[in-house]
N, C-alpha and C positions, 0 to 999 in steps of 0.2 A: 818093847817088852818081849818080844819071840825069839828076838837075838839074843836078848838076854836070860833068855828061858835054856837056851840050846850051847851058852857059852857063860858057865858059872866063873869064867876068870871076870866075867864084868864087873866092875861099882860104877856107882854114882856119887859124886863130889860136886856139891852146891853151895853156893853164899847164900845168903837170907832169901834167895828167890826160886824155891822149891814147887810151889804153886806156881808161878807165875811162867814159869818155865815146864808147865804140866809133867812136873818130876813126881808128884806125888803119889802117884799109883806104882811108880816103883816102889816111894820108900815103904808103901805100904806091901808090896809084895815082896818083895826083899829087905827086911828091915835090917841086917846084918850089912848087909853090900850098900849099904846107902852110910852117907857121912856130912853134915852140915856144917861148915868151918866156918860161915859169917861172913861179913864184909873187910875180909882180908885174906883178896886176890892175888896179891904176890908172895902169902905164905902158901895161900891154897896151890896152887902152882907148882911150888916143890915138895905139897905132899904127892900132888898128883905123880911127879918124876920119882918118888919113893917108891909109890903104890904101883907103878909100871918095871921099878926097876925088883920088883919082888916076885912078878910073872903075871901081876895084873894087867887087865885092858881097862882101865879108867875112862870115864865121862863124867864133862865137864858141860852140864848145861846151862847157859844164863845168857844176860844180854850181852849183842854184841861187844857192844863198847867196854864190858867189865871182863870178856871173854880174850882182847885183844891188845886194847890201847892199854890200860892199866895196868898190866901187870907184865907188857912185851921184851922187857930183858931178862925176865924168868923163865918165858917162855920159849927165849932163844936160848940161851946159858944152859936151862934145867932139861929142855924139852926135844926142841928143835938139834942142838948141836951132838947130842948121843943118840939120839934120832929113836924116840920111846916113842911105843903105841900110845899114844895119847890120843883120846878122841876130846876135841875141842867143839861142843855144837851152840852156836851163836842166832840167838833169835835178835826180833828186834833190827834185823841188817837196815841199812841205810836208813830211807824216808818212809819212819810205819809207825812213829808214835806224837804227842800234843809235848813228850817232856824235854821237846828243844833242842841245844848241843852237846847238855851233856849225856844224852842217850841215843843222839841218831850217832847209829855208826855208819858213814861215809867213805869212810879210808880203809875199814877193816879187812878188804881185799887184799887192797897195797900193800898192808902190813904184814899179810902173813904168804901173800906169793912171793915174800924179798926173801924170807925164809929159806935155806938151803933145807931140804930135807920136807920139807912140808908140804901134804896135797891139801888141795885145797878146791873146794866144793862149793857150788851156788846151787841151790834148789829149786824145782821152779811150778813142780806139779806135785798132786797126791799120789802118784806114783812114785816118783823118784821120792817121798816121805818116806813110804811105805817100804821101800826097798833096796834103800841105798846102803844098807849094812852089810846087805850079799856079798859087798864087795871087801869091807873091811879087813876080812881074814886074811887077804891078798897082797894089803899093805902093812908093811914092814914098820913104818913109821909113822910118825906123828900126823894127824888128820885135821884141821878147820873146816866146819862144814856150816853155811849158809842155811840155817830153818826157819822157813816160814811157818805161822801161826795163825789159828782161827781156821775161817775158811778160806781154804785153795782148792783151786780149778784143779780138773785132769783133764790133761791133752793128750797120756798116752795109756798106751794099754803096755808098753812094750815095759818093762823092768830096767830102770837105771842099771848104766854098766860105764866102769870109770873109765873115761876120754872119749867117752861116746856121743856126741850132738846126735838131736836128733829131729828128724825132717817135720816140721810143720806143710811146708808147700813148698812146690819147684817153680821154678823159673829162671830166665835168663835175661829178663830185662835190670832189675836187680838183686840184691841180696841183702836181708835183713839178718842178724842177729842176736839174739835177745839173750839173757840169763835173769833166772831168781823172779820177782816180784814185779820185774820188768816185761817179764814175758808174755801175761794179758793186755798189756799196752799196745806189746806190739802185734798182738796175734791181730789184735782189734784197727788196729792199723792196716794190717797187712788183708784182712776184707775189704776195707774200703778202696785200695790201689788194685786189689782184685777186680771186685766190680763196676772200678773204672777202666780196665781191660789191660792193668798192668800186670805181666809174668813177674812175679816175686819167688826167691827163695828164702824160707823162712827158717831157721835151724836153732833149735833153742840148746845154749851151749850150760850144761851142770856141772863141768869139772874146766875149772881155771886152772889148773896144775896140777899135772903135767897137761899142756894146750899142744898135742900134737896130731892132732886127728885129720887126718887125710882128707876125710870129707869139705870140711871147715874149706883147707886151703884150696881143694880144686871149686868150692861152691863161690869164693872172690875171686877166684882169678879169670872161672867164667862168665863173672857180674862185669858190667862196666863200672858198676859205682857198690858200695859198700854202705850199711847203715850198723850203729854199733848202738843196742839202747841196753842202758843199765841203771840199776837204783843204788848208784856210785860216783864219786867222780869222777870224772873223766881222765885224771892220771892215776896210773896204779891196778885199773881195771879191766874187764872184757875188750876196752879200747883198744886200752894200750896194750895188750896183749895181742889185738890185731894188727895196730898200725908193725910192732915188731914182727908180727908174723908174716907181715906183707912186706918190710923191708928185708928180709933175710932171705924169702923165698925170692926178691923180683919180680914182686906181681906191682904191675903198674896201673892199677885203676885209681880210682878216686874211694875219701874215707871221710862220711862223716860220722861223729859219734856223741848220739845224744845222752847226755849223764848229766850229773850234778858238774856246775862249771867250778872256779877255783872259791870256795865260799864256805865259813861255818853254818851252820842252818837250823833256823827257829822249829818251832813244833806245832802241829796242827793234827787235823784228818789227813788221813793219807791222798786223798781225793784231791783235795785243795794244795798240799805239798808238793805231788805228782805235775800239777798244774802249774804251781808260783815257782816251781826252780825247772820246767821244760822239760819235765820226763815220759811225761801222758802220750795216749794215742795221737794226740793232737801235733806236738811236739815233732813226733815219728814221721804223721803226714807233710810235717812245714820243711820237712830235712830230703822229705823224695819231691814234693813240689820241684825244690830248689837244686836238686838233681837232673830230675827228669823235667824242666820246665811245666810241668801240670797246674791245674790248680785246683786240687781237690780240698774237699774238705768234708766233715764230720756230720754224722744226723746231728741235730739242735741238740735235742733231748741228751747228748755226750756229751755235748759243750757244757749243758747249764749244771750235770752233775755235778761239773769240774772247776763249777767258775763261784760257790760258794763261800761265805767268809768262814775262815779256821778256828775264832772265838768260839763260836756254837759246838766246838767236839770237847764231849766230857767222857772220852773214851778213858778206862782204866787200863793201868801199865801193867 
């Protein structure tokens, strides 16, 4: 709303999920710059490349999957290939909702880093919520940015700045790195190989594209092993952005990387999700275990959170 206070070129463009996507105090404070098209995402799409090609900065917020998968040759044709400010913001990423496959967005990464022309953003704290617009003025072109919803943690005080990871903990024994919704798994993780006296680097990464960040690549190549956790699959995402990153530079350690494996995915509590496709703290611990030969493991009390049945969540979308 402050961005958009200080930059009257914005609107807003929504399908039927205005509330649901806490757009509503926009349309309510802007009622002019707000625009409700309905459930049809690959019209809405080329109004948005209208409305950017008239010297608006448009936003686009809904779930991911309606954000990304449905309507993705408009959004390369209309969006992506004349390279318009378009802000694309995608709630709902990966594994965070009960309504199964046709609303986890899994792939939404993959799909819009193949993108020429498109940055692309994971979220991961109330900071970088709060302040990742600062950067927008700076980019030229089309933006997908990863929103988390409800309550999020803050792990920093510093202000999102684009290609910027930023330091959870150092060490040299290994390296962890998290993005998005993934990153209290692993911060939670990354206590527990602490206070079994393991050096960890922890570096929570919020911009997937452009992935050039100096830090990143000296923080693996002075790890001997690498950990990649995301609430993605494992092709198309922070992975694979690292395993390439670590081919191209020559850095020869070891990579594992915990994500969703090759699989469509049912719907539940995020808790239980986290848990039944291997993305949890848990998960993160079984992947340094098998690193570092250790054998750590979790207070109870995080296991039994995790180990609930997903029937009982009558969470709303």
């Amino acid at each position: 709303m402050d961005y958009a206070r200080r930059n009257p070129r914005v609107v807003c463009v929504t399908n039927d999920l205005t509330k649901s996507v806490e757009a509503d105090l926009f349309r309510e404070t802007f009622p002019d710059r707000y625009f409700s098209l309905g459930m049809a995402e690959q019209n809405l799409v080329g109004v948005l490349s209208g409305l950017a090609r008239e010297g608006l900065e448009p936003f686009y917020p809904s779930f991911s999957v309606f954000v990304t998968r449905r309507p993705y040759e408009q959004i390369a044709l209309n969006i992506a290939y004349p390279n318009l400010p378009v802000r694309l913001i995608g709630f709902l990423p990966g594994l965070t909702t009960p309504g199964g496959v046709t609303h986890q967005a899994t792939d939404d990464l993959s799909l819009m880093t193949t993108l020429p022309n498109m940055t692309v953003l994971s979220l991961a704290d109330a900071t970088d919520v709060e302040t990742f617009t600062d950067s927008l003025p700076a980019i030229d072109g089309p933006v997908f940015c990863r929103m988390p919803r409800g309550e999020v943690p803050r792990f920093f005080d510093e202000p999102f700045r684009l290609g910027h990871a930023r330091v959870l903990s150092e060490g040299a024994d290994i390296c962890v790195l998290s993005t998005g919704a993934a990153a209290p798994h692993a911060a939670r993780a990354c206590e527990t190989l602490s206070a079994g006296g393991v050096a960890v680097a922890h570096l929570v990464i919020s911009t997937l594209k452009p992935f050039d960040d100096l830090r990143v690549t000296e923080a693996i190549a002075d790890s001997p092993a690498t950990i990649t956790v995301e609430n993605h699959l494992t092709r198309g995402g922070l992975g694979t952005a690292v395993a390439e990153l670590m081919a191209e530079a020559g850095i020869r350690t070891t990579l594992r990387r915990v994500g969703i494996r090759d699989t469509f995915t049912h719907g539940g509590r995020p808790p239980y999700l986290f848990a039944h496709y291997g993305i949890d703290a848990i998960a993160v611990i079984r992947a340094a275990n098998g690193l570092l030969g250790t054998s750590m493991t979790l207070e109870d009390e995080v296991v039994a959170q995790h180990s609930g049945p997903h029937e009982d969540a009558a969470e709303g979308l």
